[in-house]
C-alpha positions as CSV (number, residue, x, y, z in Angstrom):
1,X,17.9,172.1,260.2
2,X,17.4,168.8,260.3
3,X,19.8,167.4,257.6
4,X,17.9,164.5,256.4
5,X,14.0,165.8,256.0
6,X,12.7,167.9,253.1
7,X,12.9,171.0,254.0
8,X,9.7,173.1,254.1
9,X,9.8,177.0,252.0
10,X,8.3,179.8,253.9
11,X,7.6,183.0,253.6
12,X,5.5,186.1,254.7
13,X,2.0,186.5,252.7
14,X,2.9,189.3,250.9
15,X,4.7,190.6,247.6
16,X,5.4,187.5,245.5
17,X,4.7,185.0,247.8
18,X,2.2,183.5,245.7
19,X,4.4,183.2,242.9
20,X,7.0,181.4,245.4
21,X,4.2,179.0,247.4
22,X,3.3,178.0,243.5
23,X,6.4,177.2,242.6
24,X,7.2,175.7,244.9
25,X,4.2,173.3,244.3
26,X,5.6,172.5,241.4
27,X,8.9,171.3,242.5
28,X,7.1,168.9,245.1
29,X,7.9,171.0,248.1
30,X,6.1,171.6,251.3
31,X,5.3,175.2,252.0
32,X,4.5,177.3,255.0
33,X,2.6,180.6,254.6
34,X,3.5,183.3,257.8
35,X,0.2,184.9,257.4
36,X,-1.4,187.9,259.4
37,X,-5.3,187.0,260.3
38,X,-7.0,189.6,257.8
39,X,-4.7,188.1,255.0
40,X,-5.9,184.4,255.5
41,X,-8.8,184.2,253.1
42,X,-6.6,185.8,250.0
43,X,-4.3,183.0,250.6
44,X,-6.3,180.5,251.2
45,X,-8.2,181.7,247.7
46,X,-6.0,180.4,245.1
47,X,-6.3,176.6,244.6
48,X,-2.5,176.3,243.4
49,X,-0.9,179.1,245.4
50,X,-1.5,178.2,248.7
51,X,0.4,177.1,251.0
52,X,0.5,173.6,252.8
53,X,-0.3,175.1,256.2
54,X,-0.2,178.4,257.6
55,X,1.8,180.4,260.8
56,X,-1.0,183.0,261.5
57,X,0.4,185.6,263.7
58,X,-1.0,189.7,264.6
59,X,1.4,191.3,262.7
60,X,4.8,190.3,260.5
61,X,7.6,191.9,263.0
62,X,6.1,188.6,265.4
63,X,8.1,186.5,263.3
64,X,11.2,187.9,265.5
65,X,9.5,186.2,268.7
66,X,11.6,183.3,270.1
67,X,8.1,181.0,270.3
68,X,7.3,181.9,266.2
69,X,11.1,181.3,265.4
70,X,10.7,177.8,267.0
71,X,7.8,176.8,265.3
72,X,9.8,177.8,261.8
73,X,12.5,175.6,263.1
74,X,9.8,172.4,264.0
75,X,8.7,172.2,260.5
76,X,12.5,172.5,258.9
77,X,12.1,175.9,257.7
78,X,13.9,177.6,255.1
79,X,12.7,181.1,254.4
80,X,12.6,183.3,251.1
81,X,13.4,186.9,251.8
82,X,11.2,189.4,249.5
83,X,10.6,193.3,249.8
84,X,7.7,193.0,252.3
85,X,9.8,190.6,254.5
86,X,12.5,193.3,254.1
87,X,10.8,195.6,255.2
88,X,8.4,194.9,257.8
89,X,10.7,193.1,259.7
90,X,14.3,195.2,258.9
91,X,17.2,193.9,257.7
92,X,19.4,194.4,261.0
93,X,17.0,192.2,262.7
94,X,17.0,189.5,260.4
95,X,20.7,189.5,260.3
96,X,21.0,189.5,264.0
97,X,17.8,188.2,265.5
98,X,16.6,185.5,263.3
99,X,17.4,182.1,263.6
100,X,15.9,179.9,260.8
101,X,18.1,179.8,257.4
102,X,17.2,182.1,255.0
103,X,17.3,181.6,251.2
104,X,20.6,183.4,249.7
105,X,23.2,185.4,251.8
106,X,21.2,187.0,254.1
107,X,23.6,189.8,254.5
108,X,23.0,191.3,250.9
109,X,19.9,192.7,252.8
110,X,22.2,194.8,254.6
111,X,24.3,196.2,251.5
112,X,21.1,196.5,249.5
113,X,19.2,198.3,251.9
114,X,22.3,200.9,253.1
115,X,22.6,203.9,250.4
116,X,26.0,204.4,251.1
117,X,27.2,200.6,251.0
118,X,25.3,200.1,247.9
119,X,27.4,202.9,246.3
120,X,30.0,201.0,247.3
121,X,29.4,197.9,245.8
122,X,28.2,199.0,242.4
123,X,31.1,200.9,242.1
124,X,32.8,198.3,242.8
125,X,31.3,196.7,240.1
126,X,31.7,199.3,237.5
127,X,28.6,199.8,236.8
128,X,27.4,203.6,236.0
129,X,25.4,205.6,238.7
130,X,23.7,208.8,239.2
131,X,25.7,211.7,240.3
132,X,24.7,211.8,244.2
133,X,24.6,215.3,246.1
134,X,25.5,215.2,250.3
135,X,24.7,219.0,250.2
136,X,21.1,220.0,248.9
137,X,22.9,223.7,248.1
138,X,24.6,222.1,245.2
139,X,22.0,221.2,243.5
140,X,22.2,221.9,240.0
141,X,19.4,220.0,237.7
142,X,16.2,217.8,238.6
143,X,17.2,215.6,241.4
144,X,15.0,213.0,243.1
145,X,15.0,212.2,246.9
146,X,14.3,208.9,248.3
147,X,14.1,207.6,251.3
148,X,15.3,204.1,252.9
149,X,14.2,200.6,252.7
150,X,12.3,199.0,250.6
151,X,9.1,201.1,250.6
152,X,7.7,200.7,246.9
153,X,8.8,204.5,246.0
154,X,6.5,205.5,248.6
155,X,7.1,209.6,249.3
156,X,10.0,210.3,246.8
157,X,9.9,213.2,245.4
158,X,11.6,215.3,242.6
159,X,13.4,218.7,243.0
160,X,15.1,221.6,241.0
161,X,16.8,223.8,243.3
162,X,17.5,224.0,247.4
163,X,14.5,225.7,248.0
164,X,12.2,223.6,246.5
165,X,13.7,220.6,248.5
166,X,13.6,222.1,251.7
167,X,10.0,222.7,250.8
168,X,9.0,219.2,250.3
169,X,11.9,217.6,252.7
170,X,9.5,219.7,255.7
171,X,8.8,217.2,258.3
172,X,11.1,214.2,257.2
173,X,14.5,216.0,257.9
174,X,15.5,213.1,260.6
175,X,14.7,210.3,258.1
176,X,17.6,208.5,255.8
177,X,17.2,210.3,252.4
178,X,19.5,210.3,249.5
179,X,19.5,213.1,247.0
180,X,20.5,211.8,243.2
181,X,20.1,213.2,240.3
182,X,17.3,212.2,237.7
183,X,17.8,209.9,235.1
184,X,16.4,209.9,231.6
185,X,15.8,207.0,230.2
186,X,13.0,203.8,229.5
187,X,13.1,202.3,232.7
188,X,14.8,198.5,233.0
189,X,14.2,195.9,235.5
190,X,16.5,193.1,234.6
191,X,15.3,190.1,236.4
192,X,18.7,187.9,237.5
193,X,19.3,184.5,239.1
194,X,22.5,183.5,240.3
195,X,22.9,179.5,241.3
196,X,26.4,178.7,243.2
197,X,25.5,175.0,242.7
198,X,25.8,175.7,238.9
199,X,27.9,178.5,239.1
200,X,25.9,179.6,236.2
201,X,24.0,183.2,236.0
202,X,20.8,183.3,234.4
203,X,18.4,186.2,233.1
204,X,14.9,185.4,233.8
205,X,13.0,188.0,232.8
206,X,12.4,191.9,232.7
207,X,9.8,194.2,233.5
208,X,9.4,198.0,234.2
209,X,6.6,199.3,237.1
210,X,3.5,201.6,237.0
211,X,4.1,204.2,240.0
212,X,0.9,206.0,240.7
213,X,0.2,209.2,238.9
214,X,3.8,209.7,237.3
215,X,3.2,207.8,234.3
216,X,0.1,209.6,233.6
217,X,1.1,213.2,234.8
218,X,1.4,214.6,231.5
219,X,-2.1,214.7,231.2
220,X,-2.8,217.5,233.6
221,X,0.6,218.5,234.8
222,X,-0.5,219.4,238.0
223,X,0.2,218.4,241.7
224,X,2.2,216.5,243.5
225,X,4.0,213.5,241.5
226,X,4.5,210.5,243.0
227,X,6.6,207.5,242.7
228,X,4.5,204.8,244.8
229,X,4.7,201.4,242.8
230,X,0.9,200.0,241.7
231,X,2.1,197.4,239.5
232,X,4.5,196.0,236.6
233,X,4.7,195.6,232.8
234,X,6.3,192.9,230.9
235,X,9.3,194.1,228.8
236,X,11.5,192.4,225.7
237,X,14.8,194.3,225.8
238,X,16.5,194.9,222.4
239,X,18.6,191.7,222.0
240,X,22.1,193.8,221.4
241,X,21.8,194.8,225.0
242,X,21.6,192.1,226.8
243,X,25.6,191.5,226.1
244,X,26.0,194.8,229.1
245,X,23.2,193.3,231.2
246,X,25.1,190.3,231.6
247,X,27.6,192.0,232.1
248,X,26.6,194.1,234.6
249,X,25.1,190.8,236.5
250,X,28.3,189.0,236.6
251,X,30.3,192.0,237.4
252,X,27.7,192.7,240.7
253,X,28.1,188.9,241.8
254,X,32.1,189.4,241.8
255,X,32.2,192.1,243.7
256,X,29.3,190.8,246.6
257,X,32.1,187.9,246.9
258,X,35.2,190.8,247.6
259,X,32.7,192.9,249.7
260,X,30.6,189.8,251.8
261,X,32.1,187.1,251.1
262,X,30.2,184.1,250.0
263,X,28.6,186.7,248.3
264,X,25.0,187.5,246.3
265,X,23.2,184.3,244.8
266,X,19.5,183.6,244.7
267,X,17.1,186.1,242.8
268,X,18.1,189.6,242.6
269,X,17.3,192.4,240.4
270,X,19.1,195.6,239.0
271,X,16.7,199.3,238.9
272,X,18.7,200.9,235.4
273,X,17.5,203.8,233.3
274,X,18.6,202.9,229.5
275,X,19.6,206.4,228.1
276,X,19.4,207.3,224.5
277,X,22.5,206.4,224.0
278,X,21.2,203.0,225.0
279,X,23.8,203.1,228.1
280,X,22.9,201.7,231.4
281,X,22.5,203.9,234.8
282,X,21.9,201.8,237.9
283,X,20.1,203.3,240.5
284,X,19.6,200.6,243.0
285,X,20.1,197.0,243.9
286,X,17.2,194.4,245.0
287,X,19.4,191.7,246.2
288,X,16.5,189.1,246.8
289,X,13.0,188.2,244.3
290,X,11.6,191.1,242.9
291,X,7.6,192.0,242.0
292,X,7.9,192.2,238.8
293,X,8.7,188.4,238.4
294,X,5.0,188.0,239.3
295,X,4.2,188.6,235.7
296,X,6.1,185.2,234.7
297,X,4.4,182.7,236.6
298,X,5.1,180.2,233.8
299,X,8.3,181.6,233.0
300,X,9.5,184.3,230.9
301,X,10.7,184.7,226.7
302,X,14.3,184.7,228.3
303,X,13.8,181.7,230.6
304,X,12.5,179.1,227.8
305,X,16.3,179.5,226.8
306,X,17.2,178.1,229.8
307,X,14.6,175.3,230.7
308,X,12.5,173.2,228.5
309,X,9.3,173.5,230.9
310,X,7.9,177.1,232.6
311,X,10.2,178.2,235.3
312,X,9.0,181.1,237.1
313,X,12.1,182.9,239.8
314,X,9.3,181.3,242.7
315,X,9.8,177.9,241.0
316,X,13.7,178.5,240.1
317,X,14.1,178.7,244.2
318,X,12.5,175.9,244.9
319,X,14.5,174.3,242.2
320,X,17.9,175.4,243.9
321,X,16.5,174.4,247.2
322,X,15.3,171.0,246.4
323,X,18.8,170.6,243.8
324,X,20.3,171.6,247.4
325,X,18.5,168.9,249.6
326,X,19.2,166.5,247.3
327,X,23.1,166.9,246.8
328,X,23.3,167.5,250.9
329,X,24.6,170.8,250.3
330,X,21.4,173.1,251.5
331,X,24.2,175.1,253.5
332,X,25.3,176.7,250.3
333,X,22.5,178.1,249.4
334,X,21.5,179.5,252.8
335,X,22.7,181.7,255.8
């Protein structure tokens, strides 16, 4: 990067890049949408979401090429990482095979995104977790299976018994799956942000997410439930709670630092099931920004407590970047 010029926040047209392109507009910051051709009118649509200028490519894996990585680095780059990013492009590859800095430690994609390393780390963390089964004969209650990456739920599935998982696992034996069993509770999507420049982490928001047909099965309880994400609801969480959310933030940040050293910071987000017992169960990490912080544009009932103005996570990035710039230490916050 080019130590001296403002640098320029980019991301892929997709998930919550509006929410990111707008906050960053806020903060004064040049933008650069990575957009696919069929996707340039939406973007182009919203008078204070779009971007400054626009990298149109065919399709998102393109932004791998050397020529497309170049033209990142030519206009000082620095590029938010969200679930689409994740996973059109693969967190191997944008470990290994991309250049430009990306916003937070890049290699929380990796432990987010690997079952087994995630174990790891939020057991590190000591933070409770589902009971997970290697062997589909040992399974002893309603399980669910899902698949890797960040797919949006997209063809989980729930099972009882061996037999009806080898039923429903037919064709997608080869895939990474992880069997674990299912957790009741009102689902909890704690919405973090963790600033090394501060050293202070904050609790933005929360929400909890519409998947397809199983929040409405109960009317016909029939078919095939699914799990595919369609949107997000806002959520206040009882305020005695928010003491083990903390908590369970803090404790996740110290053990990134042990595991991959410098560690998580940026936006992430916990998946938890709050029991009846009004316990936590985590079921999986999103170490980068989240969709459901889409429903805070001008900042959530938790993030007033932090800022007297709206800060949305999109704006709070472009906050830590341009805090970054400013102070000359943008190599903090990026990898």
């Amino acid at each position: 990067m080019i130590a001296d010029k403002t640098p320029t926040i980019a991301t892929i047209c997709s998930h919550s890049a509006l929410q990111i392109f707008h906050g960053a507009r806020e903060e004064n910051m040049p933008t650069l949408g990575i957009c696919t051709k069929d996707r340039l009118d939406l973007y182009s649509s919203f008078p204070k979401a779009v971007p400054d200028d626009f990298l149109v490519i065919d399709e998102f894996p393109q932004v791998l090429e050397a020529n497309i990585q170049s033209k990142l680095t030519a206009q000082n780059s620095i590029v938010v990482p969200h679930g689409s990013f994740v996973e059109y492009v693969g967190p191997q590859k944008l470990i290994n095979d991309f250049s430009p800095p990306i916003f937070g430690n890049k290699h929380t994609l990796e432990w987010e995104s690997d079952r087994i390393k995630e174990r790891k780390w939020l057991e590190r963390s000591g933070i409770r977790i589902p009971k997970e089964y290697e062997n589909p004969a040992d399974i002893d209650r309603t399980v669910i299976v899902k698949f890797s990456g960040a797919k949006g739920g997209r063809g989980f599935f729930l099972a009882n018994s061996q037999e009806e998982f080898q039923s429903k696992i037919s064709g997608r034996e080869n895939e990474e799956y992880t069997i674990q069993e299912w957790a009741m509770g009102t689902r909890y999507y704690p919405h973090y942000f963790y600033s090394p420049l501060r050293g202070r982490l904050e609790i933005l928001g929360f929400d909890r997410r519409d998947e397809s047909n199983i929040d409405e099965y109960y009317r016909v309880n029939q078919g095939e439930k699914s799990f595919v994400v369609v949107g997000n609801k806002p959520l206040a969480v009882r305020e005695s709670l928010l003491p083990q959310l903390y908590k369970m933030g803090n404790n996740l940040i110290k053990s990134s630092q042990q595991l991959f050293g410098p560690g998580l910071f940026g936006p992430f987000c916990l998946e938890t099931v709050c029991t009846d017992k009004l316990e936590f169960i985590t079921f999986e990490i999103s170490g980068r920004i989240v969709a459901g912080t889409n429903l805070y544009p001008h900042g959530s009932p938790y993030s007033f407590y932090y800022y007297d103005e709206p800060m949305s996570t999109g704006k709070r990035i472009a906050r830590e970047i341009k805090t970054a710039f400013e102070q000359g230490q943008l190599e903090n916050i990026t990898t």
